[in-house]
GUNU-108572 format. One record per residue: residue in three letters; x, y, z of N, C-alpha, C in turn. Coordinates in steps of 0.2 Angstrom, whole numbers, m for minus. Atoms other than C-alpha are relative to their C-alpha. Last residue first. Example, Ala and Ser with C-alpha at 12.3 -4.5 7.8 and 13.67 -1.06 7.14 Angstrom:
BEGIN
{r->ser	nu->m4	nv->m6	nw->m1	cau->68	cav->m5	caw->36	cu->m4	cv->5	cw->3} .
{r->ala	nu->4	nv->m6	nw->0	cau->62	cav->m22	caw->39	cu->4	cv->6	cw->0} .
This chain:
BEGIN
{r->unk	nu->0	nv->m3	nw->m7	cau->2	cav->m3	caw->m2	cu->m8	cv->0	cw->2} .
{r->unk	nu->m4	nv->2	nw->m7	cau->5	cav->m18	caw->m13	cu->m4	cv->5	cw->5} .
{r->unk	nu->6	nv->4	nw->m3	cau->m8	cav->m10	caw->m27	cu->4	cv->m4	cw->3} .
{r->unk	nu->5	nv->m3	nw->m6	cau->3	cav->5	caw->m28	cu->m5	cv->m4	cw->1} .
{r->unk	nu->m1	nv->m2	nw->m5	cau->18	cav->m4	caw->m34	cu->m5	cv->1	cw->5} .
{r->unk	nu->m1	nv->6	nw->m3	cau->11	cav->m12	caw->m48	cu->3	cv->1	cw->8} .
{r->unk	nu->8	nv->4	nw->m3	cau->5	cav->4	caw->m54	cu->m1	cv->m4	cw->3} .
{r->unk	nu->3	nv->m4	nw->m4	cau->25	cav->11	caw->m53	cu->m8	cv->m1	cw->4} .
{r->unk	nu->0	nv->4	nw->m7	cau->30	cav->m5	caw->m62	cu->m2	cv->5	cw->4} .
{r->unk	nu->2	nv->8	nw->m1	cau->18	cav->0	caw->m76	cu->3	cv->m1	cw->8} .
{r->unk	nu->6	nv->m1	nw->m2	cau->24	cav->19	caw->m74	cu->m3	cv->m7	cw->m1} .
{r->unk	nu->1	nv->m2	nw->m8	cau->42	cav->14	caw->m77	cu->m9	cv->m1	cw->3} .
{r->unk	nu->m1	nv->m9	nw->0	cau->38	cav->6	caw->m92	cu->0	cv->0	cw->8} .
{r->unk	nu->7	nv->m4	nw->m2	cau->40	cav->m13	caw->m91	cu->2	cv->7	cw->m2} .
{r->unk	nu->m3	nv->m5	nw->m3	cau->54	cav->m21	caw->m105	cu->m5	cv->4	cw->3} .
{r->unk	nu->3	nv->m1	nw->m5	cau->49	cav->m35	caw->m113	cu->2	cv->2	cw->6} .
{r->unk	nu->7	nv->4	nw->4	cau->62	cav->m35	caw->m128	cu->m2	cv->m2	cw->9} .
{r->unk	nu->m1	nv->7	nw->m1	cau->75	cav->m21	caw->m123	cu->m8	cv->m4	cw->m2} .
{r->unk	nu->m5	nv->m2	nw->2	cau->72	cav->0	caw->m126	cu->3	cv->m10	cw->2} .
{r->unk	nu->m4	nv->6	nw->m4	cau->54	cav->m3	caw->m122	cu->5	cv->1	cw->m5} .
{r->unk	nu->2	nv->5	nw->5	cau->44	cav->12	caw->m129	cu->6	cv->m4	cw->3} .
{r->unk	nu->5	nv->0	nw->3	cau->40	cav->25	caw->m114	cu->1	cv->m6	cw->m6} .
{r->unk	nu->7	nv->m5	nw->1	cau->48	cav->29	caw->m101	cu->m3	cv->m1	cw->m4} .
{r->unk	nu->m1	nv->m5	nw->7	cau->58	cav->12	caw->m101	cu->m4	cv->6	cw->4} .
{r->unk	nu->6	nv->m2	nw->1	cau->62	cav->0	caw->m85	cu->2	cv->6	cw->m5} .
{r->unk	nu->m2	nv->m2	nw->5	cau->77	cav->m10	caw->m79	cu->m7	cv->1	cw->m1} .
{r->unk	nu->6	nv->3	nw->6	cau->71	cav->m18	caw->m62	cu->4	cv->7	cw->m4} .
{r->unk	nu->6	nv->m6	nw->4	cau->83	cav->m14	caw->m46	cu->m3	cv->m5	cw->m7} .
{r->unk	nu->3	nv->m7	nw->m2	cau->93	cav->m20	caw->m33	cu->m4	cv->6	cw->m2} .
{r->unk	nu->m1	nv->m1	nw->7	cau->88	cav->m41	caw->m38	cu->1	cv->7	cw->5} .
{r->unk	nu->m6	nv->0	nw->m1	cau->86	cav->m50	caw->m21	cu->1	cv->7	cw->m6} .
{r->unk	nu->m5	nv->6	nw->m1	cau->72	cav->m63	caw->m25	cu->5	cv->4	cw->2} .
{r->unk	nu->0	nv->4	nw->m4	cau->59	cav->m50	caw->m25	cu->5	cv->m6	cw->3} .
{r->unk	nu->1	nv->m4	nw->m2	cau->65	cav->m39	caw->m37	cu->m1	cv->m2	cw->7} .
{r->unk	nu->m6	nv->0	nw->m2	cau->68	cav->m53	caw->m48	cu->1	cv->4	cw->7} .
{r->unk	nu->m3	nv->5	nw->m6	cau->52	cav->m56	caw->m48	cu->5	cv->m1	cw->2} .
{r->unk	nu->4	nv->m2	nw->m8	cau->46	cav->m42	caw->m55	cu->4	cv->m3	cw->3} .
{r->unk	nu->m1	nv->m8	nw->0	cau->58	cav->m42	caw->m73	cu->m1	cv->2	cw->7} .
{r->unk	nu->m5	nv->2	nw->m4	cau->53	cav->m62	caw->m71	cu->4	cv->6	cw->2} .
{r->unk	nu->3	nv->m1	nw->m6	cau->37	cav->m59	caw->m76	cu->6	cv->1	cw->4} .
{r->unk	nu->2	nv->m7	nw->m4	cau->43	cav->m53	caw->m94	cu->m1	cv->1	cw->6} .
{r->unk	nu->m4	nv->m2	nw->m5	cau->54	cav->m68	caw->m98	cu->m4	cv->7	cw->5} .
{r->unk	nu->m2	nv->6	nw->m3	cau->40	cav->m77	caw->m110	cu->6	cv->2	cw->9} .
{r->unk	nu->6	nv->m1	nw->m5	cau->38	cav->m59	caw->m117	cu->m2	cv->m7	cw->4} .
{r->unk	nu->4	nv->6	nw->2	cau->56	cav->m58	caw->m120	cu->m8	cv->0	cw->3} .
{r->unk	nu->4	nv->m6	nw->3	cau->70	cav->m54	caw->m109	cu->m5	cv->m6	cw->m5} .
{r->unk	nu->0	nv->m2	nw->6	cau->74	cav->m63	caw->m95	cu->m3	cv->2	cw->m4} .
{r->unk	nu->7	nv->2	nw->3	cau->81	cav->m59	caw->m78	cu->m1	cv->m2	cw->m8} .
{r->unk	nu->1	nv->5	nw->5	cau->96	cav->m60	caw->m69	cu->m7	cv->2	cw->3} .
{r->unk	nu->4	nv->0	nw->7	cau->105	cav->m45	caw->m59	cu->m1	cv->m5	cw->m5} .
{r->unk	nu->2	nv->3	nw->6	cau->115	cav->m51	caw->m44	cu->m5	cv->3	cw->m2} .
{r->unk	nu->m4	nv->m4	nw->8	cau->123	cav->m39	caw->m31	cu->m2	cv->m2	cw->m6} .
{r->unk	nu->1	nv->m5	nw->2	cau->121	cav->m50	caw->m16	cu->5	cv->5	cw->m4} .
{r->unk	nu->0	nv->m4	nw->m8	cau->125	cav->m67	caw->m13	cu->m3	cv->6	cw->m4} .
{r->unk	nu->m3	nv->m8	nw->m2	cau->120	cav->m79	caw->m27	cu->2	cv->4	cw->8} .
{r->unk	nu->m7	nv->2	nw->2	cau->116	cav->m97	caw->m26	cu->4	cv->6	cw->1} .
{r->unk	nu->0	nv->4	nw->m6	cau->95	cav->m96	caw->m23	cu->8	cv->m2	cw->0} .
{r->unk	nu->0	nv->m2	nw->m6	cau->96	cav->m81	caw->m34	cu->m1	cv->m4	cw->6} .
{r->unk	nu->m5	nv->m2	nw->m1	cau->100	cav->m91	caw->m50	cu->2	cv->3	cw->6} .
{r->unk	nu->m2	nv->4	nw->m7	cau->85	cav->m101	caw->m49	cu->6	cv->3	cw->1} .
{r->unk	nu->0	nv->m2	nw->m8	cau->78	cav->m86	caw->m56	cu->2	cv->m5	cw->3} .
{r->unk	nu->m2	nv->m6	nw->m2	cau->85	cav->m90	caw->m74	cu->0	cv->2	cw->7} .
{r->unk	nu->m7	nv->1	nw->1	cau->79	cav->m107	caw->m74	cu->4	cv->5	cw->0} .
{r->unk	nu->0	nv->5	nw->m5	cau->60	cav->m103	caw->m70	cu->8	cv->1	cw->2} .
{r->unk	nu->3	nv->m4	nw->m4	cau->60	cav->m91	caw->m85	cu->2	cv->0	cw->6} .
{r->unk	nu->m7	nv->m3	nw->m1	cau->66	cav->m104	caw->m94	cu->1	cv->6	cw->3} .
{r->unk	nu->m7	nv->6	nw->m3	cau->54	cav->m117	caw->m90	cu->7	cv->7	cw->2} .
{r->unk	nu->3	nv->m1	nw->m8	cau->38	cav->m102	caw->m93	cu->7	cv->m1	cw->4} .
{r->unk	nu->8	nv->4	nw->m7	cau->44	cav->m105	caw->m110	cu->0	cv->6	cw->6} .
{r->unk	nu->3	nv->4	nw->6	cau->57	cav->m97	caw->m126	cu->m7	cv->m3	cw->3} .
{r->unk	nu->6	nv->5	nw->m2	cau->64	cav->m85	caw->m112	cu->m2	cv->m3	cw->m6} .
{r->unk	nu->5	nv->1	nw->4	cau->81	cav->m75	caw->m119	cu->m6	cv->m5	cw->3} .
{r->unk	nu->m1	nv->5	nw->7	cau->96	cav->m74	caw->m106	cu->m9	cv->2	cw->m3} .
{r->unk	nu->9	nv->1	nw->5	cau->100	cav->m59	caw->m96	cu->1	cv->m5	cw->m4} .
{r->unk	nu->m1	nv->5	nw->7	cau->115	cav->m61	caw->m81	cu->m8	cv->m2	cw->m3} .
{r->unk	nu->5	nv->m3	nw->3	cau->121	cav->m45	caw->m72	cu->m2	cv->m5	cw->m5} .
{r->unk	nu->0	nv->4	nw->5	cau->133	cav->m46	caw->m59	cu->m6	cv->1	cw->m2} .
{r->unk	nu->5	nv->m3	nw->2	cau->140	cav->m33	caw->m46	cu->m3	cv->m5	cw->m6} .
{r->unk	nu->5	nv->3	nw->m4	cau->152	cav->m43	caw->m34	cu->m6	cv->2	cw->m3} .
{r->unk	nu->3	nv->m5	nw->m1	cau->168	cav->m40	caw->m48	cu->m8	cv->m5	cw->7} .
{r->unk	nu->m2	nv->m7	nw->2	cau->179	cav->m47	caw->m58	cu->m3	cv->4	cw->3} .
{r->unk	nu->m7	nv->m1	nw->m1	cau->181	cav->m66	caw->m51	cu->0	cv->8	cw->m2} .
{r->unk	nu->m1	nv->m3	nw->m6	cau->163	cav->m66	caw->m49	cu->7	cv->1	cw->0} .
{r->unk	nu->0	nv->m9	nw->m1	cau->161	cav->m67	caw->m67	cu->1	cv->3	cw->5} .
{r->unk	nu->m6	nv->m5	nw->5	cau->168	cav->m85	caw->m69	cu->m2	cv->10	cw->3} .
{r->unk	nu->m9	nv->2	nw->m1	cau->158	cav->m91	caw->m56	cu->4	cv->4	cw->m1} .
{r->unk	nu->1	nv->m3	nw->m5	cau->141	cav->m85	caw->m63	cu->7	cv->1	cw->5} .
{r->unk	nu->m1	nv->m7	nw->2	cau->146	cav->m92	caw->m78	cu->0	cv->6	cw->5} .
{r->unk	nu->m9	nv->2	nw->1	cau->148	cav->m110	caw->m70	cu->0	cv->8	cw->m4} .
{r->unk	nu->m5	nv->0	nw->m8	cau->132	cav->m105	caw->m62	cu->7	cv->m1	cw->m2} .
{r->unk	nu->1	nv->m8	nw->m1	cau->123	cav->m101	caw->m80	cu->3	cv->0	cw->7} .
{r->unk	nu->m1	nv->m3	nw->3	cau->126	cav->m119	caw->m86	cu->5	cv->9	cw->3} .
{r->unk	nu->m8	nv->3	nw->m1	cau->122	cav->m129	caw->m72	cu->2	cv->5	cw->m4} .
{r->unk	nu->m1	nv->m3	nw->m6	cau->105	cav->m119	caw->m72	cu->7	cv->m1	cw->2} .
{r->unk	nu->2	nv->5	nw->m7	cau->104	cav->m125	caw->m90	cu->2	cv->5	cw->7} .
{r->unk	nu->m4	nv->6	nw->m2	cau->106	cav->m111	caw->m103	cu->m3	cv->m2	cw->5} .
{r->unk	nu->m1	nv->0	nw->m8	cau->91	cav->m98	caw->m108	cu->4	cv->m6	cw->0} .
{r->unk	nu->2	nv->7	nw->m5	cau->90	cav->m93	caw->m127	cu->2	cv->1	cw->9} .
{r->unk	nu->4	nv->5	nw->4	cau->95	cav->m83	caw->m142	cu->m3	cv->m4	cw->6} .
{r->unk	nu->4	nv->m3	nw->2	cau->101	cav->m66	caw->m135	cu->m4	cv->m7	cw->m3} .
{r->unk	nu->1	nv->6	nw->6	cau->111	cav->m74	caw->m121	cu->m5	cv->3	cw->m5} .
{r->unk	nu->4	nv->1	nw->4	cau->119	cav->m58	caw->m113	cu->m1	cv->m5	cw->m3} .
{r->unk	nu->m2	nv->6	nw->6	cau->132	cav->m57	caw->m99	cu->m6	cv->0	cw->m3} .
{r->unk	nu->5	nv->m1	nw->5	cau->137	cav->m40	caw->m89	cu->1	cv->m8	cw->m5} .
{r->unk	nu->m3	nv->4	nw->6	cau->150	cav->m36	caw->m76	cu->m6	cv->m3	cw->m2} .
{r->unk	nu->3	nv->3	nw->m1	cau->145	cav->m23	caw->m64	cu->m1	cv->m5	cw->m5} .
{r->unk	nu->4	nv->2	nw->8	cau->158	cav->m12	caw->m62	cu->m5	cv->m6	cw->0} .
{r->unk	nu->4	nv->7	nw->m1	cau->162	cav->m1	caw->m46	cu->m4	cv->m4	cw->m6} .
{r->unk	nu->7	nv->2	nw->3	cau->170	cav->14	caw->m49	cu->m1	cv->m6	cw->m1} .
{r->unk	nu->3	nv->m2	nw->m5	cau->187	cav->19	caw->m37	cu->m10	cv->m3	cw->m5} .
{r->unk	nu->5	nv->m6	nw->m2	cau->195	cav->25	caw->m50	cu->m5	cv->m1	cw->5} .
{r->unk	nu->m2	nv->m7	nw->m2	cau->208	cav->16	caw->m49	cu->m3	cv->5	cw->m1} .
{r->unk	nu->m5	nv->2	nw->m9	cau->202	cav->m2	caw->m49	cu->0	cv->5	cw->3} .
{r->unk	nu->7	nv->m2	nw->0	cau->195	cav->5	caw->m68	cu->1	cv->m1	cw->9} .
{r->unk	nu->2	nv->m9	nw->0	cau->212	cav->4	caw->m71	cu->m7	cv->3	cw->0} .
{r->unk	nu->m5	nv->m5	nw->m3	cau->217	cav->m12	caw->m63	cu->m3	cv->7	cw->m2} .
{r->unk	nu->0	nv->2	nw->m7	cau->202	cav->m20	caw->m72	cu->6	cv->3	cw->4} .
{r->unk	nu->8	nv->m3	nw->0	cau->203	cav->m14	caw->m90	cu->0	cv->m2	cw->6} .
{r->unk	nu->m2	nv->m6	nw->m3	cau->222	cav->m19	caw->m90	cu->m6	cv->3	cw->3} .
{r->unk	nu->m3	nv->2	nw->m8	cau->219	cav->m37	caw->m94	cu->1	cv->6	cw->3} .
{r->unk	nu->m5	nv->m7	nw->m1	cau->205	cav->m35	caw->m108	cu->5	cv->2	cw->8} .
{r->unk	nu->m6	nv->m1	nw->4	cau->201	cav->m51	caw->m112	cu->3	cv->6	cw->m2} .
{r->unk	nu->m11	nv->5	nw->1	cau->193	cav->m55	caw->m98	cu->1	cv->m2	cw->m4} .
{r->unk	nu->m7	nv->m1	nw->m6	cau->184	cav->m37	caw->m96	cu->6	cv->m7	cw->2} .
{r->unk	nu->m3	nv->m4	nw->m1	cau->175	cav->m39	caw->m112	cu->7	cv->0	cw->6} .
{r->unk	nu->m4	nv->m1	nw->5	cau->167	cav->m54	caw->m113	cu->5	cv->5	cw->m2} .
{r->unk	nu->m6	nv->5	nw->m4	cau->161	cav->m51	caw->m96	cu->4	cv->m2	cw->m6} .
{r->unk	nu->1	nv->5	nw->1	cau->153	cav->m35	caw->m103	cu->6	cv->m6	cw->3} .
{r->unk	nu->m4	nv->5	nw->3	cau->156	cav->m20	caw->m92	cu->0	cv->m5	cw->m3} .
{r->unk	nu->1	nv->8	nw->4	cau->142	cav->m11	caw->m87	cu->4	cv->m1	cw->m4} .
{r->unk	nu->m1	nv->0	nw->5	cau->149	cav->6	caw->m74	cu->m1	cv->m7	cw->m4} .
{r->unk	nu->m5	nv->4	nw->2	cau->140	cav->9	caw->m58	cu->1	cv->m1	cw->m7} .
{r->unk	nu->4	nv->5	nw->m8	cau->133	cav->22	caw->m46	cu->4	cv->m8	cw->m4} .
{r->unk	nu->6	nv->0	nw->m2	cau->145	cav->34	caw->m60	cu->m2	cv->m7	cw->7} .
{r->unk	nu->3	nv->4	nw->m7	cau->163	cav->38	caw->m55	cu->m9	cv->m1	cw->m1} .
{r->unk	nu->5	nv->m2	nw->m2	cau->167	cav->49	caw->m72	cu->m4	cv->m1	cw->8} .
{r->unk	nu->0	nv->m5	nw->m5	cau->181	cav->42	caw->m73	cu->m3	cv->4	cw->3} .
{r->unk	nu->m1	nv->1	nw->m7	cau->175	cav->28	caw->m79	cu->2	cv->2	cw->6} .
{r->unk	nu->6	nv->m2	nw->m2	cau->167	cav->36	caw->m93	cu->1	cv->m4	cw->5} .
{r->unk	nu->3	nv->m6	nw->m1	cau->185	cav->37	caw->m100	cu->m7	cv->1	cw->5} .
{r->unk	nu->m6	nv->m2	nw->m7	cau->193	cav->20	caw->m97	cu->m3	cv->7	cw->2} .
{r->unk	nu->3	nv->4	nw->m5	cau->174	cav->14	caw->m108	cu->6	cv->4	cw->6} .
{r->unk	nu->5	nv->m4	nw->m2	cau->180	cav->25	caw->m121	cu->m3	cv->m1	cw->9} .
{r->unk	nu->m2	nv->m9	nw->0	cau->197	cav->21	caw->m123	cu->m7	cv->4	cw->4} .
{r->unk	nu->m5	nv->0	nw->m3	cau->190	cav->3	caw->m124	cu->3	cv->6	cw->4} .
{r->unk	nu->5	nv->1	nw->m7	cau->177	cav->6	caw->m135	cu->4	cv->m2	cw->5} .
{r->unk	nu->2	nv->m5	nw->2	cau->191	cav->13	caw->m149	cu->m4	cv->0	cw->9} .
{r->unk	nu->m4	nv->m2	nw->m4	cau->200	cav->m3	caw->m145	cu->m3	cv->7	cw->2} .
{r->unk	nu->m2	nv->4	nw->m8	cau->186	cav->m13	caw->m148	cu->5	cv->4	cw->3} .
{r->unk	nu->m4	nv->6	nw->m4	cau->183	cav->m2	caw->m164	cu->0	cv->m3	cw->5} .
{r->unk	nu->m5	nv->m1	nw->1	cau->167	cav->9	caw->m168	cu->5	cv->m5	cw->1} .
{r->unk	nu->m3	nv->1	nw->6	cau->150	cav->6	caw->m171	cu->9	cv->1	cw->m1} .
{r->unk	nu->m7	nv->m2	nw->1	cau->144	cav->6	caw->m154	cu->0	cv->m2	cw->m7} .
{r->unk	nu->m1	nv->m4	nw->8	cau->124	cav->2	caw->m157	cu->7	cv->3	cw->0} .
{r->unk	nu->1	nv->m9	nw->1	cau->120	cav->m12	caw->m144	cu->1	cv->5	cw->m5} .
{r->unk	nu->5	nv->m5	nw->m1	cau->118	cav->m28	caw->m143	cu->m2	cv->6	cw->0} .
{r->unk	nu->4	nv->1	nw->m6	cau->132	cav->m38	caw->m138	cu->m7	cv->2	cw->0} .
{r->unk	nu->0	nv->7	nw->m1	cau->141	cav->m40	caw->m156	cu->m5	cv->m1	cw->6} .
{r->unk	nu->4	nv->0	nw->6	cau->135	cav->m20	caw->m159	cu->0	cv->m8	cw->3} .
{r->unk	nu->m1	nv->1	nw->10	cau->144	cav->m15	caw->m145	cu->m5	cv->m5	cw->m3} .
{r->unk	nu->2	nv->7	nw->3	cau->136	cav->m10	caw->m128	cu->3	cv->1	cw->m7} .
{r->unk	nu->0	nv->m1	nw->7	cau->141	cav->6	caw->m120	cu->3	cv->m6	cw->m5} .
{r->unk	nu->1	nv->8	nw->4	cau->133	cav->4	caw->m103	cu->4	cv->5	cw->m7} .
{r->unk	nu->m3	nv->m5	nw->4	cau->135	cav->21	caw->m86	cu->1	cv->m9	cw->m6} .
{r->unk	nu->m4	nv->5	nw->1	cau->122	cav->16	caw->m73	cu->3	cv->m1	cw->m7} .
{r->unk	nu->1	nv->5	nw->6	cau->116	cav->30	caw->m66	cu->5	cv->m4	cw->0} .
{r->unk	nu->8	nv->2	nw->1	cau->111	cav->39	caw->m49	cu->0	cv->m3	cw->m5} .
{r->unk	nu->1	nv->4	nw->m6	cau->129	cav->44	caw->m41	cu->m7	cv->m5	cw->m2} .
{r->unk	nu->m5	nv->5	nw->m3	cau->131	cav->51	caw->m57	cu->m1	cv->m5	cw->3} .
{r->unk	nu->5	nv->4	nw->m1	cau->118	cav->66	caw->m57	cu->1	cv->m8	cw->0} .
{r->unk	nu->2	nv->m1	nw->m6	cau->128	cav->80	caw->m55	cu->m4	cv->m6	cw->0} .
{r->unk	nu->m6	nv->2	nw->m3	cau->140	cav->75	caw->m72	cu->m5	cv->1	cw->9} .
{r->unk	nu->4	nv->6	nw->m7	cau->126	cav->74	caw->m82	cu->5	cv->0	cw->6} .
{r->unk	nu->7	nv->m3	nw->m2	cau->133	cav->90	caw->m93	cu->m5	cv->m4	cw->6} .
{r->unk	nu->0	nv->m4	nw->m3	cau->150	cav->83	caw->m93	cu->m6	cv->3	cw->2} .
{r->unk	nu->m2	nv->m1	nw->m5	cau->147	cav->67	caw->m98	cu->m2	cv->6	cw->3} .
{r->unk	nu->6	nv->5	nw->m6	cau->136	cav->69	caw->m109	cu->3	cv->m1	cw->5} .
{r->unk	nu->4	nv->m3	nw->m1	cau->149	cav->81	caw->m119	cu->m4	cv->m1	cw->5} .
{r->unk	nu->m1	nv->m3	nw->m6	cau->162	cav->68	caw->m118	cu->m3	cv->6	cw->4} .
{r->unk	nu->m2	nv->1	nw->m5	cau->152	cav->56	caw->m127	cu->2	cv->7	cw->6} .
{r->unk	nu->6	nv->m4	nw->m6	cau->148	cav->67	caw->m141	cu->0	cv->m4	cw->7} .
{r->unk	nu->1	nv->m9	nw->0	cau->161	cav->65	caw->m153	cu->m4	cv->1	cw->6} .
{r->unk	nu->m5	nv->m1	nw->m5	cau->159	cav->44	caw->m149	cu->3	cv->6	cw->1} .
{r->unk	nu->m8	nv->m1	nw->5	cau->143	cav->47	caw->m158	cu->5	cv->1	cw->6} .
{r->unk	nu->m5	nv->m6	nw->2	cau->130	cav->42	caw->m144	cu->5	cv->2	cw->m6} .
{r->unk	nu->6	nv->m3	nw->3	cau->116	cav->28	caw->m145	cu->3	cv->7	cw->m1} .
{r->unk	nu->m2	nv->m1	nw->8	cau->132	cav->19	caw->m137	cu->m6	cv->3	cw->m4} .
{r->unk	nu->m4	nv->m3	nw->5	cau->131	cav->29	caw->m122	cu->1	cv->m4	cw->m6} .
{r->unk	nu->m4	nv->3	nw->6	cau->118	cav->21	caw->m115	cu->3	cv->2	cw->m5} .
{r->unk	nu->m5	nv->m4	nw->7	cau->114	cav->30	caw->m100	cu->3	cv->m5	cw->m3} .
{r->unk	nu->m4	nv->2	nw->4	cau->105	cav->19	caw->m86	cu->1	cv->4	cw->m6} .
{r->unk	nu->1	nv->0	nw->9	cau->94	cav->28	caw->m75	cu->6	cv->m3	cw->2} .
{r->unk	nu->m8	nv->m1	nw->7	cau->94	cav->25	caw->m56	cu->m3	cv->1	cw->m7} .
{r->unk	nu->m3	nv->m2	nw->m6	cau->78	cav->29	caw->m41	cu->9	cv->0	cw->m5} .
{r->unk	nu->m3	nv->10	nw->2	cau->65	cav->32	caw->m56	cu->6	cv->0	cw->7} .
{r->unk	nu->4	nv->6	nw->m4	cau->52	cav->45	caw->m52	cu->4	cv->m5	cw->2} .
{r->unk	nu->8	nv->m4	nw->m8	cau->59	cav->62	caw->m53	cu->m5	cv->m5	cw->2} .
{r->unk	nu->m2	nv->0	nw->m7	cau->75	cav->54	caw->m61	cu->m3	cv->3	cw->6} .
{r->unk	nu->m1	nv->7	nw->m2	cau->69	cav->49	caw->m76	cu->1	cv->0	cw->6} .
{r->unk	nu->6	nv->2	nw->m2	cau->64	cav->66	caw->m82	cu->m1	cv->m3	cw->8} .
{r->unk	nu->3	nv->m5	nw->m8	cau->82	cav->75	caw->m74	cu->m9	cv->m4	cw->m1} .
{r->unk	nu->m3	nv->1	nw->m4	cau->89	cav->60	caw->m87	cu->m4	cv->4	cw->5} .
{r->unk	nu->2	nv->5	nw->0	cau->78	cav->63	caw->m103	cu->2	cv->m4	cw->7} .
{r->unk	nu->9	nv->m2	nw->m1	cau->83	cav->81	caw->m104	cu->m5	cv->m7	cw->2} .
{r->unk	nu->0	nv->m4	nw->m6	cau->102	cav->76	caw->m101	cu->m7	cv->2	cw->1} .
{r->unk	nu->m2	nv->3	nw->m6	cau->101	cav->62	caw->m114	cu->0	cv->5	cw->8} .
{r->unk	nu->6	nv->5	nw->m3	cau->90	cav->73	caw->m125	cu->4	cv->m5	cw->5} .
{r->unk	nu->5	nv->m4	nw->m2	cau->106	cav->88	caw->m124	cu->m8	cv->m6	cw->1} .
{r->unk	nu->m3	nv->m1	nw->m10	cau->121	cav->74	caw->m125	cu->m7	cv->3	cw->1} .
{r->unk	nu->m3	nv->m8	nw->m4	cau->113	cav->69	caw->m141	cu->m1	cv->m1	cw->5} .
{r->unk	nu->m6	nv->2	nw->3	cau->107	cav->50	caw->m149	cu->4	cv->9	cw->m1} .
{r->unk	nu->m1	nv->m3	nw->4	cau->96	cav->44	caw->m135	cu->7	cv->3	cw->m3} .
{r->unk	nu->m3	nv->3	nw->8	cau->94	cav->27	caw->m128	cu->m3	cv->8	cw->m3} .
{r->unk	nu->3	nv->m6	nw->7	cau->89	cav->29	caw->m109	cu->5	cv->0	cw->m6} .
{r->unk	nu->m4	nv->4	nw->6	cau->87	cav->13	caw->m98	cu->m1	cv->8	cw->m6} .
{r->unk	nu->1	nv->2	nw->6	cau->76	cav->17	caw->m81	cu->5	cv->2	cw->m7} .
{r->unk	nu->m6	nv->m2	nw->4	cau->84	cav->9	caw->m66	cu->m4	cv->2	cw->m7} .
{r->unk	nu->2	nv->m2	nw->10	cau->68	cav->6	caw->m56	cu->8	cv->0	cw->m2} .
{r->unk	nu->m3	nv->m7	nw->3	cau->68	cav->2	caw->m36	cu->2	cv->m3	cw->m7} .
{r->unk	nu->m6	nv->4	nw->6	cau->54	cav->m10	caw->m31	cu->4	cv->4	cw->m2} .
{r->unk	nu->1	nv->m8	nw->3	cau->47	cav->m4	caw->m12	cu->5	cv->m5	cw->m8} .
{r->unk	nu->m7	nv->m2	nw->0	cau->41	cav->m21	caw->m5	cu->0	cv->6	cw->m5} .
């Protein structure tokens, strides 16, 4: 099967985001733009200068609580996120903690026509299968695009993660992170998954292929 990438770009100017993006996009089939690795000053910048290439990313600005490096307020992140919605990328990452407690953030995001992909993090661990289905639930209510990473400790949790694809319809993203999680990065892909998260070069998450890995993995299918 063909794997398609999304690779994950964490620069901290519009100009290596943009130079880092035409790379990604002559192998990868989506990049990820993480705008929080941005000053909220330079946000709109990156916009505009990626603006042709949209259709092909997947637009995150993680706070700090979730993992990422926004340093600003909730409300701050907020504003931002209504912003780089308008932008219409391929999809917008929304935390699920986020969007239900933000009542408005759905309606207005509704109007743009951008398609969000609701987002959950375990950074210490993998829940029961019971668990992560009553979560699955919950997140379908905002959206058909789902995205749920827990932390691998075993093989077990690994396992526990992908049974989530036998329950889903399409549009799930679960795997875990972690080098106990790493297999699961593939095998997602197999189970359904419509892309694998990949670096260019130094893993921008904890066991994170580089593109060119899954790329070699690729060529020994055909």
């Amino acid at each position: 099967m063909a794997y398609k990438t999304c690779v994950s770009i964490a620069e901290s100017t519009p100009a290596g985001v943009l130079f880092t993006l035409k790379k990604a996009l002559t192998k990868s089939d989506y990049a990820e733009i993480r705008f929080d690795f941005l000053t909220p000053k330079d946000i709109p910048k990156a916009l505009q200068i990626t603006k042709k290439y949209h259709k092909r990313c997947v637009f995150t600005l993680r706070p700090k609580s979730e993992g990422g490096k926004f340093q600003g307020s909730e409300k701050e992140r907020i504003s931002i996120l209504k912003l780089i919605a308008e932008y219409n990328p391929y999809l917008l990452d929304v935390e699920y903690s986020t969007i239900s407690k933000n009542k408005d953030l759905t309606p207005y995001i509704k109007k743009t026509k951008t398609p969000v992909l609701v987002s959950w993090h375990d950074f210490a661990k993998t829940p029961s299968i019971k668990t992560l289905l009553q979560k699955y639930t919950q997140m379908k209510k905002f959206s058909s695009h789902i995205k749920i990473v827990t932390t691998a400790r075993s093989t077990k949790d690994t396992a526990t993660v992908l049974l989530l694809y036998k329950k889903q319809s399409s549009g799930l993203i679960a795997f875990a992170m972690g080098d106990y999680g790493r297999i699961s990065r593939i095998l997602c892909m197999n189970l359904g998954s419509p892309y694998t998260y990949v670096s260019l070069g130094k893993p921008v998450a904890p066991g994170q292929f580089s593109l060119d890995e899954i790329k070699s993995l690729q060529s020994l299918q055909k």
